[in-house]
Structures are given as C-alpha cells and as structure tokens.
ZADREN-608713 format. One record per residue (C-alpha): y, x, z; residue in three letters; residue number from 1. Coordinates in nm, 2 decimals, padded with zeros to 4 digits. Example, Ala and Ser with C-alpha at 12.3 -4.5 7.8 and 13.67 -1.06 7.14 Angstrom:
<atoms>
<atom yy="-00.45" xx="01.23" zz="00.78" rest="ala" nr="1"/>
<atom yy="-00.11" xx="01.37" zz="00.71" rest="ser" nr="2"/>
</atoms>
This chain:
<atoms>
<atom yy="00.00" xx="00.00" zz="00.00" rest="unk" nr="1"/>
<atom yy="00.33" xx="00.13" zz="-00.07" rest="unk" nr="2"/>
<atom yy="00.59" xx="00.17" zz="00.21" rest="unk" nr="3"/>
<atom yy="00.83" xx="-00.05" zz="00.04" rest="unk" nr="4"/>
<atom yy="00.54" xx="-00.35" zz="00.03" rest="unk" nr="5"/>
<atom yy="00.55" xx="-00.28" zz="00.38" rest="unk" nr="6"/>
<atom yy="00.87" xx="-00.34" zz="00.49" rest="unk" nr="7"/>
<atom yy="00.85" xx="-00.68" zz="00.23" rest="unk" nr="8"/>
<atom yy="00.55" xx="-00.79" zz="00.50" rest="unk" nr="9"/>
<atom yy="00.73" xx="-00.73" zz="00.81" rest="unk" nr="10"/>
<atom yy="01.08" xx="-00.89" zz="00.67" rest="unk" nr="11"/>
<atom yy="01.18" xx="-01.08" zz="01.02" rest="unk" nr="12"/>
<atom yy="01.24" xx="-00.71" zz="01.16" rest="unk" nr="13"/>
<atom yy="01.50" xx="-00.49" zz="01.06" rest="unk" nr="14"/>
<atom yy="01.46" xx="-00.21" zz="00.74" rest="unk" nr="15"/>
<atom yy="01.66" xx="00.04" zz="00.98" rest="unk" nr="16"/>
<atom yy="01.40" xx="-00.09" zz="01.26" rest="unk" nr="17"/>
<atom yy="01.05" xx="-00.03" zz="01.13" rest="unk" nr="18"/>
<atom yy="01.12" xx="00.29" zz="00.89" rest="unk" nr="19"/>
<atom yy="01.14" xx="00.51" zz="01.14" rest="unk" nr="20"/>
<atom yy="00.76" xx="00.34" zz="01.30" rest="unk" nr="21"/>
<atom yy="00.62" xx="00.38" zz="00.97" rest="unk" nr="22"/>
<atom yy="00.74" xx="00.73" zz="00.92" rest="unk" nr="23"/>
<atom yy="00.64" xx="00.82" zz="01.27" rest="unk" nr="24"/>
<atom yy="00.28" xx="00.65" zz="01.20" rest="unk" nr="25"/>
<atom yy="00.23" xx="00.87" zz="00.87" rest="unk" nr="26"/>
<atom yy="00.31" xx="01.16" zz="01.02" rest="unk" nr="27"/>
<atom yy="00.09" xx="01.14" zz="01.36" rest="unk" nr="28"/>
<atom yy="-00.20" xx="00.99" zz="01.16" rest="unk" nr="29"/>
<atom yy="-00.21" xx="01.27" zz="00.89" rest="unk" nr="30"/>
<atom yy="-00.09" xx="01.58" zz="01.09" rest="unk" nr="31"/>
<atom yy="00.21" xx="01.65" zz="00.92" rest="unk" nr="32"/>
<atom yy="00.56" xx="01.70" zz="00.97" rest="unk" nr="33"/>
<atom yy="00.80" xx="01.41" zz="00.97" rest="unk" nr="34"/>
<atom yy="00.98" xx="01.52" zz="00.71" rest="unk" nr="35"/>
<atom yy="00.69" xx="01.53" zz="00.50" rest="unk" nr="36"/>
<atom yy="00.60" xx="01.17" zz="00.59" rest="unk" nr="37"/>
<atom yy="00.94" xx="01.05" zz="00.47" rest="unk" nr="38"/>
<atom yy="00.92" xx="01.17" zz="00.11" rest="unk" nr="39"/>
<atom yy="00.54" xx="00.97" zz="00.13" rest="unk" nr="40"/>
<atom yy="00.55" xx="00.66" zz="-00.04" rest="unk" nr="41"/>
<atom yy="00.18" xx="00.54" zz="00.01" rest="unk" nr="42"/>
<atom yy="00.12" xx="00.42" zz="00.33" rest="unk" nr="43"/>
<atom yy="-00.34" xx="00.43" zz="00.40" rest="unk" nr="44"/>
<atom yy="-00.47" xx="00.11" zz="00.57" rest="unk" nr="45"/>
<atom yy="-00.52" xx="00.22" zz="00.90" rest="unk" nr="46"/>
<atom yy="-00.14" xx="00.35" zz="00.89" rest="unk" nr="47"/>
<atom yy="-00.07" xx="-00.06" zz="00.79" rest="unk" nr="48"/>
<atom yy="-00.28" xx="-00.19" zz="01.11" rest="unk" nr="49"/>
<atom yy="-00.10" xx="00.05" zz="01.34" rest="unk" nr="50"/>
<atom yy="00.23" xx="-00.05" zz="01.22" rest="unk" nr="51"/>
<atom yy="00.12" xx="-00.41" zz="01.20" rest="unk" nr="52"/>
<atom yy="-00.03" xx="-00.39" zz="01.56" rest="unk" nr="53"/>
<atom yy="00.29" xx="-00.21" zz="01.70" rest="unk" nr="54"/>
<atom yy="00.55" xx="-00.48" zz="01.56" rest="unk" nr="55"/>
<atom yy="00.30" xx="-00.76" zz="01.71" rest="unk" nr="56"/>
<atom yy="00.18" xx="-00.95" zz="01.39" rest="unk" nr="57"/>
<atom yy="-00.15" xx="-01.03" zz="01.34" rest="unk" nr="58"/>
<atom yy="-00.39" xx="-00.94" zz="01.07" rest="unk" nr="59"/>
<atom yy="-00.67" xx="-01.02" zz="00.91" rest="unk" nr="60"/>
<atom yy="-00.99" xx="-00.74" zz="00.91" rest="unk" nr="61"/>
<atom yy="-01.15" xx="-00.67" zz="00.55" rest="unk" nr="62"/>
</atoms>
C-alpha cells in the first residue's frame, strides 16, 4: 500500500498527525534511519496494522 492510500484510509485524523506515526512505523519495523523511511513510499502490511492499531481503527485480518 502506498503511504499516500494510507493517509486517504485514516482521513478523520490530521495529514500533519499520522505522517510522522507512519514514518516512525517504517523506520522501527525495517531498521532504518528516519530519514530513509520518509523518502519510502510503500508502506508493508504489518506497517498498515500497526498504524491502524495505534490511531484506534479497526481492521479486518486476510
């Protein structure tokens, strides 16, 4: 999923908000630097849960 789907999914909260959780969610997940996570634009599904779990909405499994 791309970050920018993302944010579309989580529209009641604030862009300026949950950027900085996703960045910080790539970058723990993969090991990498935060800078490195911002330039990522694909975001893996268990990066999508944790964001998703964080910000309180609820989800559906595959």
């Amino acid at each position: 999923m791309g970050k920018a789907q993302l944010r579309q999914l989580v529209r009641p909260v604030s862009v300026k908000y949950v950027t900085p959780i996703i960045n910080e969610t790539i970058a723990k997940q993969r090991g990498v630097s935060l800078e490195f996570a911002k330039k990522q634009k694909i975001v893996f599904q268990k990066e999508v849960i944790i964001v998703l779990d964080f910000l309180g909405f609820e989800y559906e499994p595959l």
